[in-house]
PQR file of N, CA, C, O and H, with PARSE charges and radii, in Angstrom:
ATOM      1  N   UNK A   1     -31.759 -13.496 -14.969 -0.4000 1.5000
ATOM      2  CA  UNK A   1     -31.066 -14.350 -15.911 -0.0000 2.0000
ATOM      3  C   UNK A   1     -32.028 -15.096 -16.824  0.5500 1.7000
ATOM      4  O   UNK A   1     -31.807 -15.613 -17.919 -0.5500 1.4000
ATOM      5  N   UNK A   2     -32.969 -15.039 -16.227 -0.4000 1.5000
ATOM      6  CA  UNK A   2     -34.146 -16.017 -17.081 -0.0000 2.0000
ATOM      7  C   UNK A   2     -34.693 -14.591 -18.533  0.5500 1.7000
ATOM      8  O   UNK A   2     -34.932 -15.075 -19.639 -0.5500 1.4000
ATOM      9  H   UNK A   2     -33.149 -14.619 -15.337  0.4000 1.0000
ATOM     10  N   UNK A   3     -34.794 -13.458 -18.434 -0.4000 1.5000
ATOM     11  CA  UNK A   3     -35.390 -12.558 -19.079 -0.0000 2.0000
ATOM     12  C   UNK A   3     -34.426 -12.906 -20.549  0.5500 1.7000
ATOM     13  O   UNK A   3     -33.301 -13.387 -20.686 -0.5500 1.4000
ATOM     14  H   UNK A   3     -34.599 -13.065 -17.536  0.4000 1.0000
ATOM     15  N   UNK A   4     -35.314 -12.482 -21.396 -0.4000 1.5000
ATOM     16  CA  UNK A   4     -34.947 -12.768 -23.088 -0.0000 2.0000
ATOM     17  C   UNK A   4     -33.577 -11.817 -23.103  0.5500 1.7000
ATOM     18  O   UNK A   4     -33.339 -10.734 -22.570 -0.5500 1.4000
ATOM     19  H   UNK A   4     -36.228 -12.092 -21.285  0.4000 1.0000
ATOM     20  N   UNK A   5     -32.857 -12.618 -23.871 -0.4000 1.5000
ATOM     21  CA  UNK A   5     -31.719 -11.755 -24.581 -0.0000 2.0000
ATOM     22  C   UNK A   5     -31.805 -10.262 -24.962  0.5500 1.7000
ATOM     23  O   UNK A   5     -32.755  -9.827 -25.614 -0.5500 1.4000
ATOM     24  H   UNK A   5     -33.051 -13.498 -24.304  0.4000 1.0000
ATOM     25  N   UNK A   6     -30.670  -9.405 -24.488 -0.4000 1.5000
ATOM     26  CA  UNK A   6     -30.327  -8.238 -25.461 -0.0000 2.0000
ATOM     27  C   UNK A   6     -29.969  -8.273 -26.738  0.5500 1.7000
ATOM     28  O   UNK A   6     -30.023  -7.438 -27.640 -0.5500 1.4000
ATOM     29  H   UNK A   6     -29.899  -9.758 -23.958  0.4000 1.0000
ATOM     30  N   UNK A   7     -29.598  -9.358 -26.676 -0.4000 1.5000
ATOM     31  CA  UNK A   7     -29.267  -9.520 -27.988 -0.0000 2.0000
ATOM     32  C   UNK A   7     -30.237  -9.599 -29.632  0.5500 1.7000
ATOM     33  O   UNK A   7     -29.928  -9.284 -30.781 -0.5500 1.4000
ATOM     34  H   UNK A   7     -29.554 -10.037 -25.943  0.4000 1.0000
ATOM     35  N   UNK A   8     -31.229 -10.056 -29.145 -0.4000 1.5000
ATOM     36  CA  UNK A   8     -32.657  -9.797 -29.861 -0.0000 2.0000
ATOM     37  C   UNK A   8     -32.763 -11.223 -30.933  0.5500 1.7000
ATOM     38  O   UNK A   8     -32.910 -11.141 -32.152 -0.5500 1.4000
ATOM     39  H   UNK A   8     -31.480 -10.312 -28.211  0.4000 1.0000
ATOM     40  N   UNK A   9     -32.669 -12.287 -30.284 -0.4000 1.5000
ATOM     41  CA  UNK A   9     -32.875 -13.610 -30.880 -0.0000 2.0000
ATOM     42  C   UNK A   9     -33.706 -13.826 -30.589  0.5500 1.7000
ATOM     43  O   UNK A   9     -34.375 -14.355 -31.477 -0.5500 1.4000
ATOM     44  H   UNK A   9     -32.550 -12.353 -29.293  0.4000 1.0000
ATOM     45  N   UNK A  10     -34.334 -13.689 -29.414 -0.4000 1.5000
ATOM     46  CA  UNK A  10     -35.659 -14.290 -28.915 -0.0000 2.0000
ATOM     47  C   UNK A  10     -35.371 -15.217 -28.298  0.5500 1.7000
ATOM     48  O   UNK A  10     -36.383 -15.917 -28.337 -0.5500 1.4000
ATOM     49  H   UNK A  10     -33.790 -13.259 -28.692  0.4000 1.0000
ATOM     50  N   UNK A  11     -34.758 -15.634 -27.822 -0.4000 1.5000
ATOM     51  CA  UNK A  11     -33.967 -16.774 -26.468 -0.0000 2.0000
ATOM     52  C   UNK A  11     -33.712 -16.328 -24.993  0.5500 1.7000
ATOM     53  O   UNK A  11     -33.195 -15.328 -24.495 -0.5500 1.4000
ATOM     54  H   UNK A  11     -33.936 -15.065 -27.791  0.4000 1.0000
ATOM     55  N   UNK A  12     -33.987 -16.877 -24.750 -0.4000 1.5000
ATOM     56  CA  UNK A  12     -33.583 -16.605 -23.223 -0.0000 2.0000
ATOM     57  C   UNK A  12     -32.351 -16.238 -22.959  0.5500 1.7000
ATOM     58  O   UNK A  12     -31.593 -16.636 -23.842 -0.5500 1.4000
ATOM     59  H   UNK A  12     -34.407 -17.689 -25.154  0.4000 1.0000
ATOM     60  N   UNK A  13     -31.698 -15.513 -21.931 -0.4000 1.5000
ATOM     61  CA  UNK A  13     -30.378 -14.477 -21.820 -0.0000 2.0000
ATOM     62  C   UNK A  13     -29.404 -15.820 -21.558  0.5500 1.7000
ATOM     63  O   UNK A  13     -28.294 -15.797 -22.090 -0.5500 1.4000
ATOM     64  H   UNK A  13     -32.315 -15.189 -21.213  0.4000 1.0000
ATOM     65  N   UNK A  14     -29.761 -16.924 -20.799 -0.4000 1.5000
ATOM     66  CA  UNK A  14     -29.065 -17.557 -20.085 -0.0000 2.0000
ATOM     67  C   UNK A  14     -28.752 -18.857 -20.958  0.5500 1.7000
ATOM     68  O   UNK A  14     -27.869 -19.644 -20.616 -0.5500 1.4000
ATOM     69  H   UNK A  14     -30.663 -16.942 -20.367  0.4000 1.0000
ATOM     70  N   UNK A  15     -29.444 -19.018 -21.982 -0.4000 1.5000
ATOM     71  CA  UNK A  15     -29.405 -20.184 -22.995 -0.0000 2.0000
ATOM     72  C   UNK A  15     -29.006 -19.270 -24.171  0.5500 1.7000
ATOM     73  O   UNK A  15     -29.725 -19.642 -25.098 -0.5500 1.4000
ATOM     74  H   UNK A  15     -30.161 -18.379 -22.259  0.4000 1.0000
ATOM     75  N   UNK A  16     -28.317 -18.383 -24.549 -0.4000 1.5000
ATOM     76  CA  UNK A  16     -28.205 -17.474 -25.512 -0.0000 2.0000
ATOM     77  C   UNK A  16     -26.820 -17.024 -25.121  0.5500 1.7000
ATOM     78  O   UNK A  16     -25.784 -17.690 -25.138 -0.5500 1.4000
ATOM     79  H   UNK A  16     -27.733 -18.081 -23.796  0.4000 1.0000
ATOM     80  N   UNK A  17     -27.031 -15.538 -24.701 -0.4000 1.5000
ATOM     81  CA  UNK A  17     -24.877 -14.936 -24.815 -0.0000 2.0000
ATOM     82  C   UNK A  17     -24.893 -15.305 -22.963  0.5500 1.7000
ATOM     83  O   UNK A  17     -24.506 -14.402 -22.222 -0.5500 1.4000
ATOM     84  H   UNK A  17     -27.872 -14.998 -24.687  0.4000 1.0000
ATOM     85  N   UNK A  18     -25.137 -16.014 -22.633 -0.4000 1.5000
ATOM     86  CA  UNK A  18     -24.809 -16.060 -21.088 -0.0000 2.0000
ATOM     87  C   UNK A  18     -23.138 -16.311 -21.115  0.5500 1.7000
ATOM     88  O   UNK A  18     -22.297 -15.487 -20.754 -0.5500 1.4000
ATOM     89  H   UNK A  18     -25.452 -16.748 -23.235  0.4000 1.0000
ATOM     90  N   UNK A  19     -22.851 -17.830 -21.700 -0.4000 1.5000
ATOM     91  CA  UNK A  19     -21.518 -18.263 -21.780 -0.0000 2.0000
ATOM     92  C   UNK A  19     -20.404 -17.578 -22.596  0.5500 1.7000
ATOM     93  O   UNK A  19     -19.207 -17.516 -22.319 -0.5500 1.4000
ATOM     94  H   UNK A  19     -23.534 -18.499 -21.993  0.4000 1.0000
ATOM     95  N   UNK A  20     -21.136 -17.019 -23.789 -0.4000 1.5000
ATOM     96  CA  UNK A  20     -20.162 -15.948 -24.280 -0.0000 2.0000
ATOM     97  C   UNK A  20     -19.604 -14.647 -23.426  0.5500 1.7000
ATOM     98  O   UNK A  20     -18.471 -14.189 -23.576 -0.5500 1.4000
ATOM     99  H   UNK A  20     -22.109 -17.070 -24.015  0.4000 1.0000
ATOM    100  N   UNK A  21     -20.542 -14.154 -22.548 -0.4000 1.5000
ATOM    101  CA  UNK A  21     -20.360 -13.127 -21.778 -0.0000 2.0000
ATOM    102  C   UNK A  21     -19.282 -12.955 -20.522  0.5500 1.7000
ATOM    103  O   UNK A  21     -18.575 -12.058 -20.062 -0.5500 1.4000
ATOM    104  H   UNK A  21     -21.463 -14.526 -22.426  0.4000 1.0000
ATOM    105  N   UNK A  22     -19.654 -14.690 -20.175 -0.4000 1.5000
ATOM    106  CA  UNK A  22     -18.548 -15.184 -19.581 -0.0000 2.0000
ATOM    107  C   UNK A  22     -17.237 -15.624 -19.600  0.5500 1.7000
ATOM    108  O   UNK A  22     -16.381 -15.968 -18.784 -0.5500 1.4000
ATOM    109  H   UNK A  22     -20.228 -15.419 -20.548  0.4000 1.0000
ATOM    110  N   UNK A  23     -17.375 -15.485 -20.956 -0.4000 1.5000
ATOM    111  CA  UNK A  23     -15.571 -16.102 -21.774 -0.0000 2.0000
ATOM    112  C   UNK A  23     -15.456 -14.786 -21.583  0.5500 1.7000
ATOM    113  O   UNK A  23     -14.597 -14.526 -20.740 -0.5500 1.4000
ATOM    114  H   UNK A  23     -18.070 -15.206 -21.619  0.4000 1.0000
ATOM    115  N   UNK A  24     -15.834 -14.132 -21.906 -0.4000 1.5000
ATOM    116  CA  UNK A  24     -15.231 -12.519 -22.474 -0.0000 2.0000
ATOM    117  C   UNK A  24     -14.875 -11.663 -21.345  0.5500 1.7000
ATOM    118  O   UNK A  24     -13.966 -10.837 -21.429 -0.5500 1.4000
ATOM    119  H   UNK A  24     -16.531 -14.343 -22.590  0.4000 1.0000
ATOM    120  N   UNK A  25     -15.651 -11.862 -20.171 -0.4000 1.5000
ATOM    121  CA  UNK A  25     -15.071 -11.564 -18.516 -0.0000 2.0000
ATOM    122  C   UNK A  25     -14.357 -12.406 -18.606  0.5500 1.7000
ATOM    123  O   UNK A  25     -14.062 -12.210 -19.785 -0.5500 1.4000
ATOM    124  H   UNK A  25     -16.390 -12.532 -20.103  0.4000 1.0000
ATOM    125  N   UNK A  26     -13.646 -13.453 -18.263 -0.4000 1.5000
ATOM    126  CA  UNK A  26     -12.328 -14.437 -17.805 -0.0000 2.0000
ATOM    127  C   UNK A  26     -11.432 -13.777 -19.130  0.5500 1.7000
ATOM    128  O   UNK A  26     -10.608 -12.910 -18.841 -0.5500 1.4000
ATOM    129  H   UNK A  26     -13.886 -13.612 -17.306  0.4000 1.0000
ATOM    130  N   UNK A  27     -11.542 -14.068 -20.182 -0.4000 1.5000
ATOM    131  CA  UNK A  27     -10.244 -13.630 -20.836 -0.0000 2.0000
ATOM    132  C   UNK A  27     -10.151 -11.897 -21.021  0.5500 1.7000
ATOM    133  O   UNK A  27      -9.432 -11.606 -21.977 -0.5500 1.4000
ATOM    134  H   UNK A  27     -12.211 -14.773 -20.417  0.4000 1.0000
ATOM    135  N   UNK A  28     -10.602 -10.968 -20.463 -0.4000 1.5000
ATOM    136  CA  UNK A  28     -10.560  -9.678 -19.998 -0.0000 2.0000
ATOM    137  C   UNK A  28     -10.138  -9.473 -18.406  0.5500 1.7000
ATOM    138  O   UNK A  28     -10.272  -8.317 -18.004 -0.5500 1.4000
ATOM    139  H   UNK A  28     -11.187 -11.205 -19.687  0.4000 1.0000
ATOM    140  N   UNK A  29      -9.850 -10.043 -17.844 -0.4000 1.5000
ATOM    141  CA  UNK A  29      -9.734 -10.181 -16.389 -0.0000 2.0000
ATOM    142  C   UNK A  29      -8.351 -10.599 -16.295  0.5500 1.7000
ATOM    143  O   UNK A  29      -7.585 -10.096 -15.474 -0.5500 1.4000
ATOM    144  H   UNK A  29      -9.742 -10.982 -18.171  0.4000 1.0000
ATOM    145  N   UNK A  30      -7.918 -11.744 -17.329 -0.4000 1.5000
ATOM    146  CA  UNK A  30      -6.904 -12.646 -17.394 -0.0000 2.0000
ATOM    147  C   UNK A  30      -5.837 -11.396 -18.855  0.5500 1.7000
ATOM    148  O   UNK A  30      -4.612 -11.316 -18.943 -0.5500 1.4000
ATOM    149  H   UNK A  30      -8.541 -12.152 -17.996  0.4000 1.0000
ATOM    150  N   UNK A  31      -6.359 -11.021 -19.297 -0.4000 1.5000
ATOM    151  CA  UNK A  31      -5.492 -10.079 -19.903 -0.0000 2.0000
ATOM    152  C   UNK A  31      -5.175  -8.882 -18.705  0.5500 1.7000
ATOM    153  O   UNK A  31      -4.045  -8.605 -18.301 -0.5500 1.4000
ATOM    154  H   UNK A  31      -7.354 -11.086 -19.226  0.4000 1.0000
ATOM    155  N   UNK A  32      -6.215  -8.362 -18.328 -0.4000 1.5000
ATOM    156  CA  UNK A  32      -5.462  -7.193 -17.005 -0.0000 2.0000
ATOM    157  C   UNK A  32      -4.419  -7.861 -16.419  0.5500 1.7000
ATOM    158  O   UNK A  32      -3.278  -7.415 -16.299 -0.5500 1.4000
ATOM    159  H   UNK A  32      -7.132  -8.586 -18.657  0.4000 1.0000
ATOM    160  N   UNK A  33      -4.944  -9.284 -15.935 -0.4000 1.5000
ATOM    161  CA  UNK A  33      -3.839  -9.608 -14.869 -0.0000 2.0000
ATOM    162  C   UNK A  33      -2.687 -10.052 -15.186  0.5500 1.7000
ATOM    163  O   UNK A  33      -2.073 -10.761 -14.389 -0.5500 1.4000
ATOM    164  H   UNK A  33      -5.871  -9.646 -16.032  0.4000 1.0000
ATOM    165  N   UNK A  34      -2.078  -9.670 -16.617 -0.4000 1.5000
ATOM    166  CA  UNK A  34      -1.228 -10.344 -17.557 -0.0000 2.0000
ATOM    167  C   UNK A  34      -0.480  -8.628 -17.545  0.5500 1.7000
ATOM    168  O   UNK A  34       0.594  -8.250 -17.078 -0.5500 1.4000
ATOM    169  H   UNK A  34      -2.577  -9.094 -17.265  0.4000 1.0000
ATOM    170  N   UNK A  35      -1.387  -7.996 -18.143 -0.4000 1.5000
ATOM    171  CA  UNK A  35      -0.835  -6.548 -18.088 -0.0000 2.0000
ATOM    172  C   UNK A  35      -0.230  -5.873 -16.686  0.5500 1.7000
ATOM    173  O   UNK A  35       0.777  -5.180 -16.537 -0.5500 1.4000
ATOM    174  H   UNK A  35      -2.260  -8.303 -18.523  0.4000 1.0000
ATOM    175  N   UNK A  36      -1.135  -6.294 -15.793 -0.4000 1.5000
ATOM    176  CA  UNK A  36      -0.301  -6.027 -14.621 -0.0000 2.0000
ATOM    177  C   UNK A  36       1.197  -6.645 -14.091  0.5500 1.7000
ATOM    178  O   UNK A  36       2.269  -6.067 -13.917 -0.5500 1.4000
ATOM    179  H   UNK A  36      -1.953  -6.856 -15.914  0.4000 1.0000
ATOM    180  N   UNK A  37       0.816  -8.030 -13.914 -0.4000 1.5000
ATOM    181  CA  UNK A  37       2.473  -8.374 -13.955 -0.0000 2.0000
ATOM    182  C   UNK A  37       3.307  -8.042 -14.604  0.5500 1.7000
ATOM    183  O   UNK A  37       4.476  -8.069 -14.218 -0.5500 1.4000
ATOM    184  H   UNK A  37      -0.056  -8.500 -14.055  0.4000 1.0000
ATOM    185  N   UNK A  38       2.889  -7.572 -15.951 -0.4000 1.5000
ATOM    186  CA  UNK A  38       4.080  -7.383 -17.035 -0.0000 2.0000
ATOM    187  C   UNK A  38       4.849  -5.726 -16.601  0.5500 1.7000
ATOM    188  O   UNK A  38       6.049  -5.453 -16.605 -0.5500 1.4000
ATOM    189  H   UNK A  38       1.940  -7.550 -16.265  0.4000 1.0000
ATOM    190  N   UNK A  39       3.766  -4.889 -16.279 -0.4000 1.5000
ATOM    191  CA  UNK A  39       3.719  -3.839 -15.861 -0.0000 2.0000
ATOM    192  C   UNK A  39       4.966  -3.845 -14.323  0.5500 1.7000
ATOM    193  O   UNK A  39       6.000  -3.178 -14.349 -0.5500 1.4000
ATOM    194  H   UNK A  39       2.790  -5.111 -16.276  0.4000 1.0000
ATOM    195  N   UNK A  40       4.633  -4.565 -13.333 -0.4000 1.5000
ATOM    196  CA  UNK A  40       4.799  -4.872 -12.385 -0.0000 2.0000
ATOM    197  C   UNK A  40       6.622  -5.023 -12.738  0.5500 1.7000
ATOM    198  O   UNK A  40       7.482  -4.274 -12.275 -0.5500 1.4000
ATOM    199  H   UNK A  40       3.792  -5.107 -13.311  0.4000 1.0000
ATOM    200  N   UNK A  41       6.913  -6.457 -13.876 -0.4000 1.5000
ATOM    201  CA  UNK A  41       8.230  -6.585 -13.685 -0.0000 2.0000
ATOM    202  C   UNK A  41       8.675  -5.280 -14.477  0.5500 1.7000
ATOM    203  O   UNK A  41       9.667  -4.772 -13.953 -0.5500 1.4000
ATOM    204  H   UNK A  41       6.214  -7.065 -14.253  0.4000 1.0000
ATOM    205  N   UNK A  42       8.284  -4.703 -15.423 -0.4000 1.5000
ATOM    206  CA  UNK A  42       9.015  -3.456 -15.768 -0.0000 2.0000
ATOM    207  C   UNK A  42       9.711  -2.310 -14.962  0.5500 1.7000
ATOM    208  O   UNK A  42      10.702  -1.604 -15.147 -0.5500 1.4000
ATOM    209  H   UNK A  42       7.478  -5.116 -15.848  0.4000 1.0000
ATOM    210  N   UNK A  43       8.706  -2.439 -13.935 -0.4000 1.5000
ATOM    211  CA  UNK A  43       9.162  -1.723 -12.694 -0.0000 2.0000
ATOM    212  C   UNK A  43      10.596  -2.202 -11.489  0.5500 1.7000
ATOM    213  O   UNK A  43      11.642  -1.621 -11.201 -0.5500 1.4000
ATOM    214  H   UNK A  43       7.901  -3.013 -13.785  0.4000 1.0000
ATOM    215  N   UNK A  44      10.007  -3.472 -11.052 -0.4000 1.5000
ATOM    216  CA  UNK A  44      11.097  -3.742 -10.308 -0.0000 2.0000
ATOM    217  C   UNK A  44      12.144  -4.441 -11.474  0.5500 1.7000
ATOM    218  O   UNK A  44      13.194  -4.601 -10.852 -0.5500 1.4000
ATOM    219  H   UNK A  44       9.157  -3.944 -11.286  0.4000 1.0000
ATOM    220  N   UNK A  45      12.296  -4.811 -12.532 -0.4000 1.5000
ATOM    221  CA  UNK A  45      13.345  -5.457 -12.997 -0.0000 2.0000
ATOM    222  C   UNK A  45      14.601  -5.025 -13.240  0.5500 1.7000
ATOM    223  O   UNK A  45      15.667  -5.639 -13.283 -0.5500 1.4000
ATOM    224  H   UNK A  45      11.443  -4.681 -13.037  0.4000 1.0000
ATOM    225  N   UNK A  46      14.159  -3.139 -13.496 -0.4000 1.5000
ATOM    226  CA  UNK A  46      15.705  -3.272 -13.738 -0.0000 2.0000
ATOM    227  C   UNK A  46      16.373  -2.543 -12.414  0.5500 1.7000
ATOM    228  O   UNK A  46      17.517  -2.133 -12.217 -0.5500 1.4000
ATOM    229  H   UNK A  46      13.294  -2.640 -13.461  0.4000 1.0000
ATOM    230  N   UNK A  47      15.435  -2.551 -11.758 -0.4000 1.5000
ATOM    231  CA  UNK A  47      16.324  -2.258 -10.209 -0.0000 2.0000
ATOM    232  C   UNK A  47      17.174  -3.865  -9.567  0.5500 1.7000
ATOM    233  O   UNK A  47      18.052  -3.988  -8.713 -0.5500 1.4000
ATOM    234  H   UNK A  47      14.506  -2.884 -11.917  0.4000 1.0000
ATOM    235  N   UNK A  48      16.645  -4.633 -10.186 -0.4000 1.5000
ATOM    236  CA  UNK A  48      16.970  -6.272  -9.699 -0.0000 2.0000
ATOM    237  C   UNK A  48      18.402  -6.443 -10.286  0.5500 1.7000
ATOM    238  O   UNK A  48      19.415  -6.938  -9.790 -0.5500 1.4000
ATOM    239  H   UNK A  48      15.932  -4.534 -10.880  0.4000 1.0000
ATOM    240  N   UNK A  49      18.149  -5.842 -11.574 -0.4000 1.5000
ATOM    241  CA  UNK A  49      19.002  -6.341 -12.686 -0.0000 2.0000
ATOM    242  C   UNK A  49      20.187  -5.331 -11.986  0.5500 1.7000
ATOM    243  O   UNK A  49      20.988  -5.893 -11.240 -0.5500 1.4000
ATOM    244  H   UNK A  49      17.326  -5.440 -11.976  0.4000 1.0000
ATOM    245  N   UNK A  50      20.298  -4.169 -12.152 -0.4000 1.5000
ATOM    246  CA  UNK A  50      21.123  -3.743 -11.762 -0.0000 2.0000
ATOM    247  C   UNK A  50      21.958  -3.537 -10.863  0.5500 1.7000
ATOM    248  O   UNK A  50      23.110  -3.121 -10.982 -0.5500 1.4000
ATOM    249  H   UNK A  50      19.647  -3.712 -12.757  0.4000 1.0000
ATOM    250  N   UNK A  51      21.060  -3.994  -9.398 -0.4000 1.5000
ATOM    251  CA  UNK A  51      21.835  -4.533  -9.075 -0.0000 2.0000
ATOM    252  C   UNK A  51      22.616  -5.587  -8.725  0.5500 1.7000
ATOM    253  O   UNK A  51      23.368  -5.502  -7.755 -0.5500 1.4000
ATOM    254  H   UNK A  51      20.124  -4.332  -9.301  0.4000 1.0000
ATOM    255  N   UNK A  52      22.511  -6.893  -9.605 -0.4000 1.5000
ATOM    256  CA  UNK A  52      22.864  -7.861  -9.926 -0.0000 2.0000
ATOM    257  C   UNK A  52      23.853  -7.566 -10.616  0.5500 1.7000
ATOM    258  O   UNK A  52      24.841  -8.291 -10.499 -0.5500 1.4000
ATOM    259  H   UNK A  52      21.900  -6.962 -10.393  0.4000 1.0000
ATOM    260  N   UNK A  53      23.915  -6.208 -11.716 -0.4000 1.5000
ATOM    261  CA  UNK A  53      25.413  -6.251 -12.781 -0.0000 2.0000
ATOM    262  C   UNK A  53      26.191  -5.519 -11.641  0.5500 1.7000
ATOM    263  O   UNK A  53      27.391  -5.732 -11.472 -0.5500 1.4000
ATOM    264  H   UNK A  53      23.112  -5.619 -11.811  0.4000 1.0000
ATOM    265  N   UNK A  54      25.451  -4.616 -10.831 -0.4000 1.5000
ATOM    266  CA  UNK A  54      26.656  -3.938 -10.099 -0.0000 2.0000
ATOM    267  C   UNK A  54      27.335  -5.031  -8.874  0.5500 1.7000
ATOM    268  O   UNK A  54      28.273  -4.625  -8.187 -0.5500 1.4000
ATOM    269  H   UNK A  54      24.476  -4.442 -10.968  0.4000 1.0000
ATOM    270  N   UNK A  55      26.853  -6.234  -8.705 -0.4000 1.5000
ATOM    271  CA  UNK A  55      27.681  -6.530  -7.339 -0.0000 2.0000
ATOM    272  C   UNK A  55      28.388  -7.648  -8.804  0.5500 1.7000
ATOM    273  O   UNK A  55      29.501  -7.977  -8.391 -0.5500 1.4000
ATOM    274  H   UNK A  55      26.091  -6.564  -9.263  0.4000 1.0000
ATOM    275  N   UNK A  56      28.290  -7.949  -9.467 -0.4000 1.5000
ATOM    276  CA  UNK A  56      28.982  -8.475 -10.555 -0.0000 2.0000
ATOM    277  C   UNK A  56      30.437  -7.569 -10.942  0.5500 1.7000
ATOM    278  O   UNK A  56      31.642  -7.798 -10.836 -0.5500 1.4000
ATOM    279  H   UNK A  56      27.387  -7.682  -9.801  0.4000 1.0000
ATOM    280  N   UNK A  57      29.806  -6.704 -11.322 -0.4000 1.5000
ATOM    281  CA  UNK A  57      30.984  -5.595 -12.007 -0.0000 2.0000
ATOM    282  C   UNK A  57      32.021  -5.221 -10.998  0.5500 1.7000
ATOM    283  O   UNK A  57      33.146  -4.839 -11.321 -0.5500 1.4000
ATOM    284  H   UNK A  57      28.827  -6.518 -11.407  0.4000 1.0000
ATOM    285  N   UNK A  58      31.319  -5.426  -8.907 -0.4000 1.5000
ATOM    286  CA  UNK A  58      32.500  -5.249  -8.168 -0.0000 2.0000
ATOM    287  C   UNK A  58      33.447  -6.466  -7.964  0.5500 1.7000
ATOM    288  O   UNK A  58      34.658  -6.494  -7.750 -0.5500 1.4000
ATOM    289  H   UNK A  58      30.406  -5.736  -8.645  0.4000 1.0000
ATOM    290  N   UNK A  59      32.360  -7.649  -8.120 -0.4000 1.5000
ATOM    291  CA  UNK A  59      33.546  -8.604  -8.054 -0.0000 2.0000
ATOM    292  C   UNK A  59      34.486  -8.970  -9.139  0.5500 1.7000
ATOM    293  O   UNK A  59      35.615  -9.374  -8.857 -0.5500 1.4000
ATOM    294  H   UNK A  59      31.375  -7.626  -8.294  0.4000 1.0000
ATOM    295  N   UNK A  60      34.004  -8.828 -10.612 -0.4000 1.5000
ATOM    296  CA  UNK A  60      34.841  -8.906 -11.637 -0.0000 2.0000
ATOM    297  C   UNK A  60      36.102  -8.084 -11.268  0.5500 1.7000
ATOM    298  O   UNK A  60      37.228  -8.545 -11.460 -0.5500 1.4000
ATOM    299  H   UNK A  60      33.087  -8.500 -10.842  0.4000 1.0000
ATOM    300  N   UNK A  61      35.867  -6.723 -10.678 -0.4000 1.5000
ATOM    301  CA  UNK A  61      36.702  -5.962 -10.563 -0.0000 2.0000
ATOM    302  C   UNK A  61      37.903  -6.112  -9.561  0.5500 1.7000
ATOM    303  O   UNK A  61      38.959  -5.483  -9.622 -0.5500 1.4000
ATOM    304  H   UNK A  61      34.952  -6.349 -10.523  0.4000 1.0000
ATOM    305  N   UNK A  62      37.511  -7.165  -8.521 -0.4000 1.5000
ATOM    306  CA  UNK A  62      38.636  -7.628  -7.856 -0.0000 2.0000
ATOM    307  C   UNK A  62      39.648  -8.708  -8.032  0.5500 1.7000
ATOM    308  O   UNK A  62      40.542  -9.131  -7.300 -0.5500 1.4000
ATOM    309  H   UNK A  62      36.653  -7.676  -8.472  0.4000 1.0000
ATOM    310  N   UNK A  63      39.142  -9.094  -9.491 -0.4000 1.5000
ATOM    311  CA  UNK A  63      39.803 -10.461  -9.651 -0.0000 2.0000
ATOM    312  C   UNK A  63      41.385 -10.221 -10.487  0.5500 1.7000
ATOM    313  O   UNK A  63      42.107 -11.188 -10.730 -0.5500 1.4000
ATOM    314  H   UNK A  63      38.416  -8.750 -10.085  0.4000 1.0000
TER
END
């Protein structure tokens, strides 16, 4: 961490893109895990949903 930047400023790695590198892992990490849930309810939702309209649609149907 101490070795000069890739970046080619001539700074040290860790006083240079250290903290940028690190935003960019957390909000890449935090987008997967955004994509996954979203992913996730696509899957179970409309099994939820449906059957939520179907025990709906049987009781509407008895009234």
């Amino acid at each position: 961490m101490n070795d000069p930047c890739a970046c080619g400023r001539g700074e040290k790695y860790k006083k240079c893109c250290l903290s940028a590198d690190e935003t960019s892992d957390f909000q890449y990490r935090r987008q997967l895990n955004l994509e996954s849930d979203f992913s996730d309810r696509l899957i179970t939702g409309p099994s939820w949903s449906f059957g939520y309209y179907s025990t709906l649609g049987s009781l509407l149907g008895e009234i």
